[in-house]
C-alpha positions as CSV (number, residue, x, y, z in Angstrom):
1,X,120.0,68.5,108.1
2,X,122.5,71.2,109.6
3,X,125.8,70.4,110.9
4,X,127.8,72.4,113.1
5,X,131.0,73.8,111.2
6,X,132.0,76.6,113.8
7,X,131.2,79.2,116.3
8,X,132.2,82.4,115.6
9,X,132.4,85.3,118.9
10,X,134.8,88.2,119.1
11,X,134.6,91.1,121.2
12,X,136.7,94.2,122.6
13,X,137.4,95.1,126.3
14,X,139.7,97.4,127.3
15,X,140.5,98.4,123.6
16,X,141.9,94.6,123.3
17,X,140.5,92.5,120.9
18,X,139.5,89.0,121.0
19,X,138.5,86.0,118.9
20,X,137.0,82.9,119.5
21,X,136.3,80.5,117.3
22,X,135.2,76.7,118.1
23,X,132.4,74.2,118.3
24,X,132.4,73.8,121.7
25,X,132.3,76.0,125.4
26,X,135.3,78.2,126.1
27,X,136.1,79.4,129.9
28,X,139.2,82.3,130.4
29,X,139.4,84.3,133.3
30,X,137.2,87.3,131.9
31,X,134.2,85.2,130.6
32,X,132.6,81.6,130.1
33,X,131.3,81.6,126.3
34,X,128.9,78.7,127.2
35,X,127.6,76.3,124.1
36,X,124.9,73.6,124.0
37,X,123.8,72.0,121.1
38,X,121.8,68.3,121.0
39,X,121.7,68.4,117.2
40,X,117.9,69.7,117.1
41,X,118.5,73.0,119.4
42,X,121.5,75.4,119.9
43,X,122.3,77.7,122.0
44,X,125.5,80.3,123.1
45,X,125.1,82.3,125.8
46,X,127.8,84.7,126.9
47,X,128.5,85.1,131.1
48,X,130.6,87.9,132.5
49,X,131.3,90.4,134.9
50,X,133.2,92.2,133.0
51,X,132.4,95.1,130.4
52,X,132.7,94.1,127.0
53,X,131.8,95.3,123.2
54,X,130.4,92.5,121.0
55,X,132.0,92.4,117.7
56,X,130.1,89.1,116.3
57,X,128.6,86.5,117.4
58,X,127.6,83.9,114.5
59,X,127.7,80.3,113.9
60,X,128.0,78.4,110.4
61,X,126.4,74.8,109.6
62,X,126.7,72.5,106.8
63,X,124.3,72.3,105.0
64,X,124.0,70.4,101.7
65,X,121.9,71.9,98.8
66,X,120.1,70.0,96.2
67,X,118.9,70.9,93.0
68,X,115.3,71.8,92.6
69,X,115.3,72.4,96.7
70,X,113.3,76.0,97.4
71,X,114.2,78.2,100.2
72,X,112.0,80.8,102.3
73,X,113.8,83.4,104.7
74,X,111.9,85.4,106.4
75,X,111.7,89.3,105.4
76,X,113.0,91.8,108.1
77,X,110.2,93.7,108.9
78,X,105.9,93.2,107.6
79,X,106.5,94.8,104.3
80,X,109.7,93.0,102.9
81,X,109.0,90.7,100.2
82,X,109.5,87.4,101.5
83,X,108.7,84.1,99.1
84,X,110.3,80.7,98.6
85,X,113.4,81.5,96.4
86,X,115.3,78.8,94.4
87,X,118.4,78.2,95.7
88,X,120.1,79.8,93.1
89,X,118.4,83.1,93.0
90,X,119.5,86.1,95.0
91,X,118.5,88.8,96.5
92,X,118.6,92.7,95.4
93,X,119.2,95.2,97.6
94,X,119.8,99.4,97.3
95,X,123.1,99.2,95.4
96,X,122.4,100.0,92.4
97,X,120.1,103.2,93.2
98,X,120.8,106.4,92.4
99,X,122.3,108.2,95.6
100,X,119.6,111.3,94.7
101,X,116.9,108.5,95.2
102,X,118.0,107.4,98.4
103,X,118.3,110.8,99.9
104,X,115.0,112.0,99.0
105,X,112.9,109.5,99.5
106,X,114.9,108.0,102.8
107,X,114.9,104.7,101.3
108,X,117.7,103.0,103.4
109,X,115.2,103.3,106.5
110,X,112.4,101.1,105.7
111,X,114.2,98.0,105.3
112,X,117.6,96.6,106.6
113,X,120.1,98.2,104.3
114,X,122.0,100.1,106.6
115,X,123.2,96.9,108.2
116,X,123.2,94.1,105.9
117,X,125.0,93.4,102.8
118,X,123.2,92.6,99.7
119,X,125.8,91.1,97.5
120,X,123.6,90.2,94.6
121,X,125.3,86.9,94.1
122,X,123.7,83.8,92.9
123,X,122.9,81.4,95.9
124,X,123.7,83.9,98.7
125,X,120.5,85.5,100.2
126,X,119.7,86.4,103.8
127,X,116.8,87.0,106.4
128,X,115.7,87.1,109.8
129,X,114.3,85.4,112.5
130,X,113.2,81.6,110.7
131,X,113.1,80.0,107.6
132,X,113.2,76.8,105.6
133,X,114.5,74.6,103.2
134,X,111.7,73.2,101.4
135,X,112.3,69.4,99.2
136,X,108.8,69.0,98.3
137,X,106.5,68.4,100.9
138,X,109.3,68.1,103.9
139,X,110.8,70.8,105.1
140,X,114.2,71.4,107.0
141,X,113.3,74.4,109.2
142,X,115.2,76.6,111.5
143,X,114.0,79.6,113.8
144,X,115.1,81.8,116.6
145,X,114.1,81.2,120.0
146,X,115.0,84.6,120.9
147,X,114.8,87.4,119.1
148,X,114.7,89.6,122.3
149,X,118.3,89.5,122.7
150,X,118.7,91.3,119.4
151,X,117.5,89.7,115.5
152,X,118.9,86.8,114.1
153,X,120.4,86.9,110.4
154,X,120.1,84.0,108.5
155,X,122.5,83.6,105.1
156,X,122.4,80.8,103.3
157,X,125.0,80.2,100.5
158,X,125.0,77.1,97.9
159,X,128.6,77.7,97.0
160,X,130.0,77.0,100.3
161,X,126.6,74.6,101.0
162,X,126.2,76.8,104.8
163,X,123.7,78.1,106.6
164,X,125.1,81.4,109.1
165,X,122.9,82.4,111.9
166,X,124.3,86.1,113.1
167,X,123.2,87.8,115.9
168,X,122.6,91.4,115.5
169,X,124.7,92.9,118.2
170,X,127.6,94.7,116.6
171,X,129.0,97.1,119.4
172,X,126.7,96.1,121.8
173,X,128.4,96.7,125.4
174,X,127.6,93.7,128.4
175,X,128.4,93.3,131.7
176,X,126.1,90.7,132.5
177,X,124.8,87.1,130.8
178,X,123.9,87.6,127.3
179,X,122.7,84.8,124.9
180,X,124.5,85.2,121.6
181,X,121.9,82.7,119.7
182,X,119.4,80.3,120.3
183,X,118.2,78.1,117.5
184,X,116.0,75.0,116.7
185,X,116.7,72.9,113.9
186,X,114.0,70.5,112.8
187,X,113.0,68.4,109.9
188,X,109.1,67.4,109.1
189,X,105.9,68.8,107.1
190,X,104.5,71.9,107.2
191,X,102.5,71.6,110.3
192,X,104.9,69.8,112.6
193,X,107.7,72.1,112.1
194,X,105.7,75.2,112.4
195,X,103.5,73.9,115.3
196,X,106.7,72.8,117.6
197,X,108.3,76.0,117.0
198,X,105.9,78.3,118.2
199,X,105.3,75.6,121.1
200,X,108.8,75.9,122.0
201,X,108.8,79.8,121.6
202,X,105.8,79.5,123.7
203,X,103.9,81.7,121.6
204,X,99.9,81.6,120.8
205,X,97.3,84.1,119.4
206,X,96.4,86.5,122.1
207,X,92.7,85.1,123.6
208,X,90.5,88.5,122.7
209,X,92.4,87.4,119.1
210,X,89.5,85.8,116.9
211,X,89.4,86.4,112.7
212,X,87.8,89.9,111.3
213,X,86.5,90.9,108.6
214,X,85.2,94.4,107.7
215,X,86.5,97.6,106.2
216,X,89.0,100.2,106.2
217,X,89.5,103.7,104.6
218,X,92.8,103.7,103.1
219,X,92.3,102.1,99.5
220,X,89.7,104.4,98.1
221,X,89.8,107.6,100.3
222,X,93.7,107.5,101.5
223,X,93.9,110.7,103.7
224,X,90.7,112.3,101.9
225,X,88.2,111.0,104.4
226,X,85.6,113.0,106.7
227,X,82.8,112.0,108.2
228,X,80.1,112.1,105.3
229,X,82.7,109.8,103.4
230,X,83.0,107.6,105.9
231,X,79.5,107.4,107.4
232,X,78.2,106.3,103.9
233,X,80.4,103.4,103.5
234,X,79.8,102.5,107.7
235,X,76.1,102.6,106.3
236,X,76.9,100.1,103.1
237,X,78.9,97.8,105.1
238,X,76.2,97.2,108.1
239,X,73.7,96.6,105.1
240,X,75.7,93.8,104.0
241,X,74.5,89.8,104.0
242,X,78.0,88.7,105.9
243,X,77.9,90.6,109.4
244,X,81.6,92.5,109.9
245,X,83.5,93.0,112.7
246,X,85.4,96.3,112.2
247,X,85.4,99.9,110.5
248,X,88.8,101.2,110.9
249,X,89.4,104.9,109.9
250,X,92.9,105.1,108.3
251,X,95.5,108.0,107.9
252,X,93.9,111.5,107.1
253,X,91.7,112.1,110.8
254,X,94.5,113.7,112.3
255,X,95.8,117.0,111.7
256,X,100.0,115.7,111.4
257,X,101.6,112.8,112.2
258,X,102.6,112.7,115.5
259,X,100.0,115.3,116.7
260,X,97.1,112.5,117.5
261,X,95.5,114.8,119.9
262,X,94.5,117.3,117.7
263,X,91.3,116.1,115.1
264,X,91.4,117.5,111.9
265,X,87.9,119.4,112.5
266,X,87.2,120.1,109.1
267,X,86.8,116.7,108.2
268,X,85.3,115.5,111.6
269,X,83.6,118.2,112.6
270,X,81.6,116.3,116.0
271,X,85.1,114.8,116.7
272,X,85.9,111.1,116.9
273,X,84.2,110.3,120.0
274,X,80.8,110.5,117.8
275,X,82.3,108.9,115.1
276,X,83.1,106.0,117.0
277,X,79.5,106.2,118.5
278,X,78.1,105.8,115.0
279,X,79.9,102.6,114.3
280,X,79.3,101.0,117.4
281,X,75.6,101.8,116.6
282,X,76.5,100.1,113.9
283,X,77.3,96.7,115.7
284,X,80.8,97.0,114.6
285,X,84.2,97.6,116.9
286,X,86.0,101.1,116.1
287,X,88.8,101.1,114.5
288,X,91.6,104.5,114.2
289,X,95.7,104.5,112.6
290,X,98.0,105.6,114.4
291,X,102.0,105.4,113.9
292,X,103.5,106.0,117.2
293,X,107.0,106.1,117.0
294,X,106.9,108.6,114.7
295,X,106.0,112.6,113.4
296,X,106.5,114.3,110.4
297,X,108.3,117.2,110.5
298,X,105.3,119.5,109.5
299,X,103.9,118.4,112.7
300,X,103.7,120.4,116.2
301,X,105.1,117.9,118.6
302,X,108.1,118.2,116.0
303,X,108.6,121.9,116.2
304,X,107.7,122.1,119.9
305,X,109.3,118.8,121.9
306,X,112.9,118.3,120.0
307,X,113.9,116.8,123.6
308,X,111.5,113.3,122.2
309,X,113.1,112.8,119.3
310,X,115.6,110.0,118.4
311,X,119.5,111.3,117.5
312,X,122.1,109.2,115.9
313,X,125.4,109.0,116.9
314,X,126.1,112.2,115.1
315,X,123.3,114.3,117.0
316,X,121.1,113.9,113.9
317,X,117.2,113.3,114.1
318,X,116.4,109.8,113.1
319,X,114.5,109.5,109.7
320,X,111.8,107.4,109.7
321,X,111.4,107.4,105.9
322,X,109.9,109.7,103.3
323,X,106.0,109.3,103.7
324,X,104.3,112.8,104.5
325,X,106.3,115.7,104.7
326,X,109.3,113.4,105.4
327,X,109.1,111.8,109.1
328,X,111.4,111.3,111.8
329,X,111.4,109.1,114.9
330,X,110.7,109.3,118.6
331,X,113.2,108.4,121.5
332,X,110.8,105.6,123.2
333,X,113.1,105.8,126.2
334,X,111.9,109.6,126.9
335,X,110.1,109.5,129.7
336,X,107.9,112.7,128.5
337,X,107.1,111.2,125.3
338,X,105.5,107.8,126.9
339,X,103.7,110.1,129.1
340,X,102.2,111.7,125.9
341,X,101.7,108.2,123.9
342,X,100.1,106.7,127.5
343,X,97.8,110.1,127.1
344,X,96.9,109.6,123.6
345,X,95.8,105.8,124.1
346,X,94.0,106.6,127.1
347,X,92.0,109.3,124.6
348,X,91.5,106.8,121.7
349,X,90.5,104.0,123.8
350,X,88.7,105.6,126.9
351,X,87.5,108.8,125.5
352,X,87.1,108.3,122.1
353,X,85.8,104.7,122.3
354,X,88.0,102.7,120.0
355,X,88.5,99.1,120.5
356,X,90.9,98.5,117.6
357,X,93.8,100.3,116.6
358,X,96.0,99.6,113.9
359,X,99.8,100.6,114.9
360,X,101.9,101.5,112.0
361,X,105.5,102.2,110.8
362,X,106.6,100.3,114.3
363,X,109.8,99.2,112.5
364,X,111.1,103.4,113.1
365,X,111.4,102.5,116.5
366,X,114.6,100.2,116.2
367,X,116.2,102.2,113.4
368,X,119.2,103.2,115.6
369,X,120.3,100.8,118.3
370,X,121.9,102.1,121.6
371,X,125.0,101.0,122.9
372,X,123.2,99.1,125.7
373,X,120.3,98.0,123.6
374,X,120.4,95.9,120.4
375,X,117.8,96.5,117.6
376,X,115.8,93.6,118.7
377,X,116.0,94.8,122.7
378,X,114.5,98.2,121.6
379,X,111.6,96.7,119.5
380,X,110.4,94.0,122.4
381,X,110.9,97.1,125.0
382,X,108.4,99.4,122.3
383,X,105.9,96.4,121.5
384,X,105.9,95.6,125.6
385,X,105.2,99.3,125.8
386,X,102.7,99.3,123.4
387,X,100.6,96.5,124.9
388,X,101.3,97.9,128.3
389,X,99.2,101.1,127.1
390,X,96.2,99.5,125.0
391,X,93.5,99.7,127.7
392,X,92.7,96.2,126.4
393,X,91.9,97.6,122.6
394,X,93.0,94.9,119.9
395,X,96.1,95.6,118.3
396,X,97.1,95.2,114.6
397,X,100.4,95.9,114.1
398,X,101.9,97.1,110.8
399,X,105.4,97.7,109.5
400,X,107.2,95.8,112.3
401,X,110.0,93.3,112.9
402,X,107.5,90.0,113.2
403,X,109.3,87.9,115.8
404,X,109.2,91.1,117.9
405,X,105.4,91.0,117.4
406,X,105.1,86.7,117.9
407,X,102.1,86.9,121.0
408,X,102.5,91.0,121.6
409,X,99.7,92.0,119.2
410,X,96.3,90.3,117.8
411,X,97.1,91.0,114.2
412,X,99.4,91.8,112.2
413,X,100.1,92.7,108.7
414,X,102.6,89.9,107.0
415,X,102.9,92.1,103.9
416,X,103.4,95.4,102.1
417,X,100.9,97.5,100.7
418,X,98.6,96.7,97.9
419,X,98.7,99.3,95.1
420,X,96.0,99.9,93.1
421,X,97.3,98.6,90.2
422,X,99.6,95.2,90.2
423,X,103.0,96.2,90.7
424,X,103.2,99.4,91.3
425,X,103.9,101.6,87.9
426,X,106.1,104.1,89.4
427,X,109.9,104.5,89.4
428,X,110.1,103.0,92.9
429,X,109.4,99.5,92.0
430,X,113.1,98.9,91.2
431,X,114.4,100.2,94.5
432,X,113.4,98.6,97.5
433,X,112.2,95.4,99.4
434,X,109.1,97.4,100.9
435,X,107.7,99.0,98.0
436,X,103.8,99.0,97.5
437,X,103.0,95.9,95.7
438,X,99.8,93.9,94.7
439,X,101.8,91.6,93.4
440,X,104.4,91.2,96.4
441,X,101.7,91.5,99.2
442,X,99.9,88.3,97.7
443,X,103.0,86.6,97.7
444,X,104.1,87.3,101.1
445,X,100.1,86.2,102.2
446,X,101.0,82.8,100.5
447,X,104.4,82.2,101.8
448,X,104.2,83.8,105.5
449,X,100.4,81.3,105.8
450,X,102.0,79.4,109.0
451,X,101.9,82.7,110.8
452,X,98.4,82.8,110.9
453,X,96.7,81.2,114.0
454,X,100.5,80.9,115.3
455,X,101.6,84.1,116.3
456,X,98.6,86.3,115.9
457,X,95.9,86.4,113.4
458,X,97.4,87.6,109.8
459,X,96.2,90.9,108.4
460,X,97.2,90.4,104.2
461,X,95.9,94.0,103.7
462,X,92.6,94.4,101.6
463,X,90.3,93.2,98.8
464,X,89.5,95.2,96.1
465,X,86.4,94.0,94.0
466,X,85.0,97.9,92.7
467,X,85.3,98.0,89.2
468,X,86.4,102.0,89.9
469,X,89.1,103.8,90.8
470,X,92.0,101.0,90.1
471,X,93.8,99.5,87.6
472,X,93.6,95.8,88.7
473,X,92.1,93.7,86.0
474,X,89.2,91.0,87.2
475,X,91.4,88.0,87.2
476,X,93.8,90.1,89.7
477,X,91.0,91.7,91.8
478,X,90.0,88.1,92.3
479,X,93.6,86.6,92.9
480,X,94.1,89.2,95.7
481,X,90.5,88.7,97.1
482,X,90.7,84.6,97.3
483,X,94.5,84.5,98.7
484,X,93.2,87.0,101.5
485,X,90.6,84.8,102.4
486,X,92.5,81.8,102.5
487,X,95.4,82.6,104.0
488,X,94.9,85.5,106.6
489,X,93.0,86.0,110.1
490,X,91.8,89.7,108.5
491,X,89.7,90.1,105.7
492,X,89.5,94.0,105.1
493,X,88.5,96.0,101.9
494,X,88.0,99.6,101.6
495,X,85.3,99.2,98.7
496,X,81.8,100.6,99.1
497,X,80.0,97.4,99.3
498,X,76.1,99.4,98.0
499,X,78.1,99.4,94.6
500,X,78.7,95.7,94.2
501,X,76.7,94.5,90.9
502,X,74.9,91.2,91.3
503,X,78.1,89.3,89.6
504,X,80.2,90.9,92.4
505,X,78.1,90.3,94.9
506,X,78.4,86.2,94.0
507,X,82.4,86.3,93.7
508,X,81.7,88.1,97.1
509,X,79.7,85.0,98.3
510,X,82.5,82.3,96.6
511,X,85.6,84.3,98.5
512,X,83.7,83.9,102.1
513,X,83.6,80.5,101.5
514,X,86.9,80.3,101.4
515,X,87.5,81.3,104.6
516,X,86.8,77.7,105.3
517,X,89.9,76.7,103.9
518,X,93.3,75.1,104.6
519,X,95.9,75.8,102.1
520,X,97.9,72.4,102.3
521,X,100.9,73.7,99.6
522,X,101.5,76.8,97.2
523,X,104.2,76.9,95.1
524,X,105.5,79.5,92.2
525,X,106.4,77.8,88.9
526,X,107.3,79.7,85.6
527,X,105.6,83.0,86.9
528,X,102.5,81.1,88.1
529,X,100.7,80.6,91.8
530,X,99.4,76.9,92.2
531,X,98.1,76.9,95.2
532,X,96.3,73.6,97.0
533,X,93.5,73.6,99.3
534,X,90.7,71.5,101.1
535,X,87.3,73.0,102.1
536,X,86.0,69.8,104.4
537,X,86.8,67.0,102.5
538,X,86.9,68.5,99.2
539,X,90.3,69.1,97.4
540,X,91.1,71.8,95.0
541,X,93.7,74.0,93.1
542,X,94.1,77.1,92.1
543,X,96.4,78.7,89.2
544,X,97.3,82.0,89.1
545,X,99.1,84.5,86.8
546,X,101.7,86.1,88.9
């Protein structure tokens, strides 16, 4: 297991620096650096009075890596590829992409670039919030117990046989208690690691929470929806032997992003309120996107309330990423624009009639932390927000730091976007962690499993079983469709169920059962998924071509 090596915490007051490093609590006349550690938890916790900027607070543990071991370390936000690694293996970040690339497609914002280094060196890798060593069927796990404070960084490294736990805080001014980190360390299968950490973080699926299935627009339609489009698949879907849940309209209702008040009326010309009505007629809950925290700039709010937008320390608007006509982020300390997102809920939810919303690109709202607020202080304060607002509608939340989502939403997505063919053809596959991927979003269903049931229900994006409009060959189409249905809390395509042939409506029938399943391993070996599982008493495996 881990063994303290040192405690790491400097920090500036006054334009002085300071430097502690130690194992143990330190007490000068400015502030008590308080440390407790009984060998399965760990904590630091800064007290003072006195203004200070945090510099770093980290601490290092022995840890001694064996061959064959496999690591997992938790991606930053819903769409980072996150898989058990070897130890050996590292981890590529933006370095070697052309600086034209970055710039026009914004790719530094998605992920964590702009404040982690991606060395590319065997054996040194990095995440956030928990992971595991994995020697067979035990695993040595560690987590976060607070990621409110600001995200934890966890680097492992094989050459110097450590594991560092960072908190991210860098120039963060206190004047008050502050905890620096607070870990648990524990050793044990699967089940009993994962269940005692989310008992000590406290943290269940939310009790309206139960698992979905049903549909959603995106995958075949993307923005090019309207109501004759939709209503014909709302039709297909309520015709269906397995009852569903949900019809959730994706992206494309809206005129711009950012400007959810104002229907595209083309498309919808009786307005959402009567599409809703339709699918509750339907026996299903309505479902609607919306990003939040974000516009594009083609958008009115964007031309006409500069005041709600988020600047950097240079005065600049905040990118949010390339998507659109290039987006940029809201301030979600602007008083103003809460009073317009509280305005637009209260439409969707209360006018409009939807139950369900899926909430996307929620990691935009943390891009740039304040001097008073770290990263992870301004995501808790936007998901609180966020759940504050919901009238009660389910939440599925999308593109977000997880352990800022842990108990704040019903679902969430645990992985990028599929693509319509495996791995994404185009010149972005080489360039960042939260590219569209079939391929990566069945990995990260496999490999963030213990999430589901835990923290929320997971949402592993869609199915695709139509033999039209996609690339996927039948062995992938069914990979994707059976690793959805055993390892997430969502089961969602965007297919037109009336077109299903009689030999896809019985791989259908095969995948629901396996919605009775409990994955007991999974494991990648030369480029293939083995994956075990028990429906009842029955044990099986699976191999896939990954």
């Amino acid at each position: 297991m881990l063994k303290l090596k040192s405690i790491n915490f400097s920090y500036t007051e006054n334009g002085e620096l300071f430097t502690v490093s130690t194992k143990r609590s330190v007490r000068n006349d400015r502030m008590f650096f308080e440390v407790e550690t009984d060998g399965n938890t760990f904590s630091a916790v800064i007290h003072t009075d006195n203004e200070i900027q945090i510099n770093n607070i980290s601490a290092a543990f022995e840890y001694p890596f064996m061959s064959g071991e496999k690591i997992f370390l938790n991606g930053y936000q819903s769409w980072t590829d996150s898989i058990e690694h070897p130890i050996s293996d590292s981890m590529r970040g933006l370095k070697f992409t052309p600086k034209r690339y970055l710039e026009q497609y914004a790719l530094t914002q998605y992920g964590d670039y702009n404040f982690t280094d991606y060395p590319f060196t065997p054996g040194e890798m990095h995440g956030w919030t928990y992971g595991y060593v994995r020697h067979e069927n035990e695993y040595d796990f560690f987590g976060s117990l607070d990621e409110r404070s600001g995200f934890t960084k966890i680097l492992t490294s094989i050459r110097r046989n450590e594991i560092t736990f960072v908190r991210d805080c860098k120039d963060h001014t206190i004047n008050s208690d502050y905890t620096g980190l607070k870990l648990k360390i524990c050793t044990g299968s699967e089940d009993t690691v994962f269940d005692r950490y989310f008992e000590l973080l406290g943290i269940k699926p939310r009790a309206a929470a139960k698992p979905v299935m049903g549909y959603t627009s995106w995958y075949r339609h993307y923005q090019n929806i309207s109501s004759e489009i939709l209503t014909a698949d709302l039709n297909a879907l309520a015709e269906q032997k397995y009852k569903s849940d949900i019809f959730q309209i994706d992206d494309g209702w809206q005129t711009k992003v950012g400007d959810w008040l104002s229907v595209d009326t083309e498309k919808f010309p009786e307005g959402m309120a009567e599409m809703a009505a339709k699918i509750r007629e339907k026996g299903l809950t309505p479902g609607l996107w919306l990003a939040p925290f974000v516009c594009e700039k083609d958008s009115e709010v964007f031309r006409r309330f500069e005041p709600w937008l988020l600047k950097d320390t240079d005065r600049n608007y905040v990118k949010g990423g390339s998507n659109w006509s290039g987006f940029y982020v809201f301030d979600i300390y602007n008083k103003e624009f809460r009073s317009y997102l509280r305005k637009v809920f209260d439409t969707v939810t209360k006018e409009w009639g939807f139950g369900f919303l899926k909430l996307d690109f929620l990691y935009a709202a943390c891009i740039e932390p304040r001097h008073d607020k770290t990263r992870g202080q301004v995501m808790a304060d936007a998901m609180d927000f966020l759940r504050e607002i919901s009238n009660g509608a389910l939440l599925l939340g999308c593109g977000v730091p997880l352990g800022s989502a842990f108990g704040k939403v019903d679902y969430c997505r645990i992985g990028c976007d599929v693509s319509l063919d495996w791995d994404d053809k185009s010149y972005m596959k080489m360039m960042h962690r939260e590219r569209i991927s079939t391929k990566n979003s069945i990995l990260n269903s496999v490999f963030r499993r213990q999430l589901n049931g835990r923290a929320f229900y997971n949402d592993p994006d869609v199915y695709i079983l139509r033999d039209t409009g996609t690339e996927l060959t039948d062995a992938q189409k069914q990979c994707l469709a059976e690793i959805n249905a055993m390892n997430g809390g969502v089961l969602f395509t965007s297919d037109n169920m009336n077109s299903y042939d009689e030999i896809t409506q019985k791989i259908f029938s095969r995948i629901m059962a396996l919605r009775n399943s409990k994955v007991i391993s999974a494991e990648l070996i030369d480029k293939h998924l083995i994956v075990k599982f028990t429906i009842g008493e029955r044990k099986f495996i699976r191999k896939y071509k990954i």
